[in-house]
Backbone as CSV, one residue per row, in Angstrom:
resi,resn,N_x,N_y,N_z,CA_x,CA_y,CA_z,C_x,C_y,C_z
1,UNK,108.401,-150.436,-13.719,108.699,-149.245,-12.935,108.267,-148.001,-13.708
2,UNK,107.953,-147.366,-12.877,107.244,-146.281,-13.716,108.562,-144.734,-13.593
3,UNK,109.210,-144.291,-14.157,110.236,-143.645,-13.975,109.756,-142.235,-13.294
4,UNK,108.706,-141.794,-14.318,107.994,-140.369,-13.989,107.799,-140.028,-12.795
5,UNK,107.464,-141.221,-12.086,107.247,-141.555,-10.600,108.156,-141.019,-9.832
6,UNK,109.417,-141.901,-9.922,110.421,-142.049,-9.276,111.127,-140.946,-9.304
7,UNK,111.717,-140.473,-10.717,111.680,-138.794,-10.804,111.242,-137.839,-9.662
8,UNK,109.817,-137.598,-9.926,109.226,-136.921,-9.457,109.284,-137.080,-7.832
9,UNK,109.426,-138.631,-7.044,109.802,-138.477,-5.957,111.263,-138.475,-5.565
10,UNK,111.842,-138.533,-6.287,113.320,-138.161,-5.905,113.696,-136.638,-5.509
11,UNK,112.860,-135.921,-6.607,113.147,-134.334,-6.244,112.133,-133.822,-5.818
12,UNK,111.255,-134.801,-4.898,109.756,-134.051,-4.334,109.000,-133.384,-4.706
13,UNK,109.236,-133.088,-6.191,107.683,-132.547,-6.867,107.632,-132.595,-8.146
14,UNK,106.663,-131.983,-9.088,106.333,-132.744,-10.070,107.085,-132.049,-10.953
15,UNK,108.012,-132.582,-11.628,108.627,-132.205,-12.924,108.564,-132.909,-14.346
16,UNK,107.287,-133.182,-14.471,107.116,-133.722,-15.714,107.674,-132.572,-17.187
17,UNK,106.717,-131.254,-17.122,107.253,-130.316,-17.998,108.994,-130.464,-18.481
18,UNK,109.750,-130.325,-17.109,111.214,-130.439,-17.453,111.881,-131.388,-17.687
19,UNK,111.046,-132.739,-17.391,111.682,-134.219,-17.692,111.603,-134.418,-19.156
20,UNK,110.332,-133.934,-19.916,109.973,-133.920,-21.584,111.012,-133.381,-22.089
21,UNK,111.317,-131.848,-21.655,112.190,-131.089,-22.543,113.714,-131.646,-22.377
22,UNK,113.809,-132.209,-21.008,115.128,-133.106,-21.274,115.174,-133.905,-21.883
23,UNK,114.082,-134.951,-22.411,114.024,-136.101,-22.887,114.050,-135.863,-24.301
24,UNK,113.363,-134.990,-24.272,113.290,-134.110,-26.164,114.649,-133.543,-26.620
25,UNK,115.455,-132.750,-25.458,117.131,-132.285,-25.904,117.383,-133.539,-25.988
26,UNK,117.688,-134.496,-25.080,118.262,-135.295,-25.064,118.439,-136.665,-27.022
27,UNK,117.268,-136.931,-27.100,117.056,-137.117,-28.467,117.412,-136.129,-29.444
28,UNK,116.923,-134.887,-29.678,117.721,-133.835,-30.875,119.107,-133.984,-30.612
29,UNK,119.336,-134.098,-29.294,121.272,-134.017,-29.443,121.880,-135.294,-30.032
30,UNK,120.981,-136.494,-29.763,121.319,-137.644,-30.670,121.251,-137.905,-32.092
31,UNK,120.005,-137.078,-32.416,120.112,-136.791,-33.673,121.252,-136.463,-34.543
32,UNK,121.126,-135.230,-34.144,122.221,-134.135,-34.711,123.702,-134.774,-34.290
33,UNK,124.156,-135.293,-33.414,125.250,-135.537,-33.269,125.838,-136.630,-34.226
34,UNK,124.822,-137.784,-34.368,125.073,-139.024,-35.146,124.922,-138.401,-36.773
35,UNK,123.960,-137.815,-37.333,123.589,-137.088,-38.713,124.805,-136.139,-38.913
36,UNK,124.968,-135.028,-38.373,125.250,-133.591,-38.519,127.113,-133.989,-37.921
37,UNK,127.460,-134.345,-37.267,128.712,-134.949,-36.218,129.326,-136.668,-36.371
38,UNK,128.804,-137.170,-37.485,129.177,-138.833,-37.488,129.412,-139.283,-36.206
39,UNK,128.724,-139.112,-35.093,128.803,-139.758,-34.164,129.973,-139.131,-33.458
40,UNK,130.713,-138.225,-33.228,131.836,-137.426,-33.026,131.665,-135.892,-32.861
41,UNK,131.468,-135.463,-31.821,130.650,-133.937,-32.028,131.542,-133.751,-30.788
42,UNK,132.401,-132.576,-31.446,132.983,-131.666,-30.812,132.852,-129.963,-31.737
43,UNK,133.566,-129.131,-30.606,133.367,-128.064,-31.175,134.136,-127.572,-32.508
44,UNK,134.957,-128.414,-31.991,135.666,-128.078,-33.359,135.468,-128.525,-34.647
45,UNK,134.604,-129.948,-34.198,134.126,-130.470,-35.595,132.667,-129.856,-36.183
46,UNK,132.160,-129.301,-34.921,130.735,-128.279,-35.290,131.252,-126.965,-36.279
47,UNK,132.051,-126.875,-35.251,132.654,-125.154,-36.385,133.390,-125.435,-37.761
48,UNK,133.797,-126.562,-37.952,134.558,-127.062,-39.278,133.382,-127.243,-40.500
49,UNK,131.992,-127.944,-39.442,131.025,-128.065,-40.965,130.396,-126.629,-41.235
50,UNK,129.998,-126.020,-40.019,129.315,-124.854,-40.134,129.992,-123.734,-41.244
51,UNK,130.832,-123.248,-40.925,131.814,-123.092,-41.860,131.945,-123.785,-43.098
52,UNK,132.246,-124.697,-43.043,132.422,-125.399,-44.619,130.454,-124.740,-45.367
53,UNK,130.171,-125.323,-44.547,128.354,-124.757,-44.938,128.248,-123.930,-45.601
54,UNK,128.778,-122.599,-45.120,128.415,-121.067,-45.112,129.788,-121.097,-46.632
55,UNK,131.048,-121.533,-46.469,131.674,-121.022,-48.004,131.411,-122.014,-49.060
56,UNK,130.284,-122.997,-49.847,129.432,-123.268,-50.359,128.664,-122.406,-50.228
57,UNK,128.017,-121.385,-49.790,126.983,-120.450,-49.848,125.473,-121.003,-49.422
58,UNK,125.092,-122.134,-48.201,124.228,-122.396,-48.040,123.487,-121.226,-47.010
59,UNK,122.493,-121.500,-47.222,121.986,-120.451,-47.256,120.647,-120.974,-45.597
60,UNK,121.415,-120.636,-44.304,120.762,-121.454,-42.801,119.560,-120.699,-43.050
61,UNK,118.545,-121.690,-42.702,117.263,-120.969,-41.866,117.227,-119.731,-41.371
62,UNK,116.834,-119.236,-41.147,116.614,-117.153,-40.295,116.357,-117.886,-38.900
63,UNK,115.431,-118.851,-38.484,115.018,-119.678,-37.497,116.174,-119.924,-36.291
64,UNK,116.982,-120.525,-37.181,117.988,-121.323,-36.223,119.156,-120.375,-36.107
65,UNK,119.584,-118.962,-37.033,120.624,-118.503,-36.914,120.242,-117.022,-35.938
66,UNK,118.726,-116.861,-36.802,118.711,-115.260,-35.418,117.839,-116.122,-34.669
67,UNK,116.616,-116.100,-34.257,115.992,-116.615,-32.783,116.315,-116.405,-31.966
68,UNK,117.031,-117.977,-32.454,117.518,-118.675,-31.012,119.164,-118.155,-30.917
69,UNK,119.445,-117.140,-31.823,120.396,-116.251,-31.670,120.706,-115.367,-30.494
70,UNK,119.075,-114.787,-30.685,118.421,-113.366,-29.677,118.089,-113.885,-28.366
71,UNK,117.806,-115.377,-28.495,117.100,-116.038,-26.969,118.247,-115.752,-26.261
72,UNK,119.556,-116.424,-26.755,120.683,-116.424,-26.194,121.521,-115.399,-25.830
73,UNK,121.603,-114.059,-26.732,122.373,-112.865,-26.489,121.499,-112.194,-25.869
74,UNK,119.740,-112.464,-25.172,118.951,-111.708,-24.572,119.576,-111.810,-23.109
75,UNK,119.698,-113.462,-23.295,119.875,-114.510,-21.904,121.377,-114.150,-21.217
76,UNK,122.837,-113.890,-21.861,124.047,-114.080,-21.693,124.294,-112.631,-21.844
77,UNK,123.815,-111.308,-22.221,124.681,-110.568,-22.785,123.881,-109.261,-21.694
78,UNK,124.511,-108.063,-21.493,123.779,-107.089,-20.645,123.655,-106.346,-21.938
79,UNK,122.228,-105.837,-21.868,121.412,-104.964,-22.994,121.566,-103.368,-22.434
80,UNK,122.617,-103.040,-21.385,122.997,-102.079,-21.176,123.890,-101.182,-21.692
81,UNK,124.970,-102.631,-21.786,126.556,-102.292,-22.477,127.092,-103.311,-23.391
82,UNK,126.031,-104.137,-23.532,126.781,-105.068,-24.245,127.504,-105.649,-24.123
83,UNK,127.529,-106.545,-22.980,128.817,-107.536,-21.890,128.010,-108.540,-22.064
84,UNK,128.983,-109.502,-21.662,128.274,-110.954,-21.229,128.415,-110.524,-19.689
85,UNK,127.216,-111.079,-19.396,126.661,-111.104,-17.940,126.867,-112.330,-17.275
86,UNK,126.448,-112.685,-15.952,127.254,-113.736,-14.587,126.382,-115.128,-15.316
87,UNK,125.466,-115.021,-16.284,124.222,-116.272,-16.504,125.966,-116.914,-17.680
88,UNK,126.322,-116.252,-18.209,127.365,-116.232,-19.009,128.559,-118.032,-18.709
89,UNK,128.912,-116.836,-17.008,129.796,-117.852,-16.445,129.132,-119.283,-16.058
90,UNK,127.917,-119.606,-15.708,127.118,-120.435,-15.690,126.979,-121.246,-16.647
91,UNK,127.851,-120.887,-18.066,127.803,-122.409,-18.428,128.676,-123.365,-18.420
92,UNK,129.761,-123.286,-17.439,131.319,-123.643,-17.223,131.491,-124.189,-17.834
93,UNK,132.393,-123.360,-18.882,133.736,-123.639,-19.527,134.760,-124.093,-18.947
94,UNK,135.319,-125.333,-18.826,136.335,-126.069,-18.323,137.596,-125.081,-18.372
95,UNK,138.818,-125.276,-17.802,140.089,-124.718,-17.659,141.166,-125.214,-18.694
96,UNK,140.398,-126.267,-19.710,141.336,-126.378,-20.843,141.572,-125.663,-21.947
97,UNK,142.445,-125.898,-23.030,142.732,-125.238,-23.815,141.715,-124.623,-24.771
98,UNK,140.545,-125.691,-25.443,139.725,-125.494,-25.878,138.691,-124.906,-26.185
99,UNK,138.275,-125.398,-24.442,137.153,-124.647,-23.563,137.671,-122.695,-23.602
100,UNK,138.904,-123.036,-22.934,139.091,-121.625,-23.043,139.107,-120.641,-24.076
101,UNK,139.675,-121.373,-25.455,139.363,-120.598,-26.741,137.885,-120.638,-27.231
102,UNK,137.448,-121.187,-27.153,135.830,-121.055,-27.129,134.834,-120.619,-26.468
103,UNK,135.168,-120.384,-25.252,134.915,-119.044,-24.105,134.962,-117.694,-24.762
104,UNK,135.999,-117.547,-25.018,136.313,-116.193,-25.918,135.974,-116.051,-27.088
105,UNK,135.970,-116.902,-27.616,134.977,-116.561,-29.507,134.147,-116.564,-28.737
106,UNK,132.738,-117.489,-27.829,131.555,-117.015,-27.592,131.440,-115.644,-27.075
107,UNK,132.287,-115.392,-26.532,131.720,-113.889,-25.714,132.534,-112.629,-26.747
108,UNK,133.597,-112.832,-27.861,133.309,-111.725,-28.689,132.291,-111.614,-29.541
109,UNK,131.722,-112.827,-30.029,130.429,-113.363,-31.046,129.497,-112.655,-30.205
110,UNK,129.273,-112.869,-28.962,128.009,-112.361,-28.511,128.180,-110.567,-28.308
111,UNK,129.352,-110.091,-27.940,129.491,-108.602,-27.834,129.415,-108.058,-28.900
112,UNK,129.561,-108.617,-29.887,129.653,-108.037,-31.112,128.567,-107.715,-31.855
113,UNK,128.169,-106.345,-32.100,126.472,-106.503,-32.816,126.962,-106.686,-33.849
114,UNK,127.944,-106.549,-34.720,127.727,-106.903,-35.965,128.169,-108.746,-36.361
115,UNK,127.903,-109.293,-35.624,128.185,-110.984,-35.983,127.940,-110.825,-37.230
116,UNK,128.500,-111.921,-37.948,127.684,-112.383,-39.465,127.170,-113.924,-38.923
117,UNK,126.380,-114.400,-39.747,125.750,-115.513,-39.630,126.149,-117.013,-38.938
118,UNK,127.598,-117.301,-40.129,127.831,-118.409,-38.898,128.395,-118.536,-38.283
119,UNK,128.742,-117.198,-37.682,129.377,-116.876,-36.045,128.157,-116.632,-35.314
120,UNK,127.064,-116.171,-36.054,125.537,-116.616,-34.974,125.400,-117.971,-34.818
121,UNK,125.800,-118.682,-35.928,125.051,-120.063,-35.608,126.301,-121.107,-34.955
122,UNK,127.152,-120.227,-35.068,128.660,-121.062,-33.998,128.082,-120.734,-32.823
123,UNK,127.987,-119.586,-31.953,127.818,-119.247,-30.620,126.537,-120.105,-30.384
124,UNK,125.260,-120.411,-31.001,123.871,-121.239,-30.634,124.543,-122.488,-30.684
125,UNK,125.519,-122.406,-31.178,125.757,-124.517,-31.039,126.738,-124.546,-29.936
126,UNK,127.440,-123.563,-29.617,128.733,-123.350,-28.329,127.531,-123.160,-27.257
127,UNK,127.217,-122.624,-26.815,126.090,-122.472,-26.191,125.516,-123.904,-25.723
128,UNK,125.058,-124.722,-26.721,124.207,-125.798,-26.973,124.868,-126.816,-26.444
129,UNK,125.813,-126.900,-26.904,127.176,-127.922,-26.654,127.494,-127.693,-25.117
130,UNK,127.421,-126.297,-24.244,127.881,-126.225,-22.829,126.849,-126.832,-22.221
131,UNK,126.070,-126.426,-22.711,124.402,-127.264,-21.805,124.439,-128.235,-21.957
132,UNK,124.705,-128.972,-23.439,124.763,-130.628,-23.151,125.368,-131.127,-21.788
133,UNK,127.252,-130.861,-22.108,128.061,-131.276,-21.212,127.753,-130.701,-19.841
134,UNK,127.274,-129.684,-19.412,126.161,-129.670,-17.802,125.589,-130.130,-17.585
135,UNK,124.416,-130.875,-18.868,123.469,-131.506,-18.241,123.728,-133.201,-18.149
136,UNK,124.407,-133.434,-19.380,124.731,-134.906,-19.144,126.156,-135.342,-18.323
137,UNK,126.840,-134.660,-17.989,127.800,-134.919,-16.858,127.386,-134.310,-15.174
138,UNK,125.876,-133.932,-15.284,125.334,-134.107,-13.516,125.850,-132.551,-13.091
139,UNK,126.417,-131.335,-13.596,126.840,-130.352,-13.270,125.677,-128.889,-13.513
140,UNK,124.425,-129.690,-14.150,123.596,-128.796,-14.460,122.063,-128.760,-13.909
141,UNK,121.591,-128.621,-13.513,120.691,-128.968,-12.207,119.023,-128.765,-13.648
142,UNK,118.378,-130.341,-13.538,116.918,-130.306,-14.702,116.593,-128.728,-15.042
């Protein structure tokens, strides 16, 4: 069976481009989750190493902490006033306890111009982490 196929006729046109980059998240998130997460990746266990990281004094990439910092506070935040904007609510945050405290660190992290580092690189993995759970629980459209 040829999947690309089937794909592609399921949603009537050609989405190869977006099937790769899913297939490509989809692997980095396996990566990183099994390496970086012992197979256990939650947010809280993301923010426990990140943290532990940063007071050792390691010293993240510029890459991974601004970038894809800026992609994201370009994408989520109004460059008017400095709000998180409606793309914001779009990455539903569940109604639990968690979700909800992590709702709110992301959106003071992102209002905040003065972040320090691995509250940049907390909000790119909170961020990262909502898109997973949209895209692999069917709530996030390819």
């Amino acid at each position: 069976m040829d999947e690309k196929k089937w794909i592609n006729s399921f949603f009537g046109i050609n989405r190869n481009d977006n099937i790769e980059s899913i297939k490509n998240f989809a692997l980095l998130w396996n990566i990183f989750e099994r390496y970086f997460c012992s197979m256990n990746a939650s947010l809280n266990i993301i923010k426990n190493k990140i943290y532990k990281l940063d007071e050792i004094g390691y010293n993240f990439p510029k890459k991974i902490h601004e970038d894809y910092y800026d992609y994201f506070h370009t994408r989520y935040v109004n460059q008017s006033d400095n709000s998180v904007n409606e793309l914001f609510e779009n990455l539903n945050f569940r109604d639990n306890r968690t979700d909800i405290e992590y709702k709110a660190l992301l959106k003071e992290i992102l209002e905040n111009p003065n972040s320090v580092i691995k509250n940049k690189l907390l909000a790119n993995f909170i961020i990262i982490y909502r898109l997973r759970n949209n895209l692999f629980h069917g709530s996030k459209n390819i």
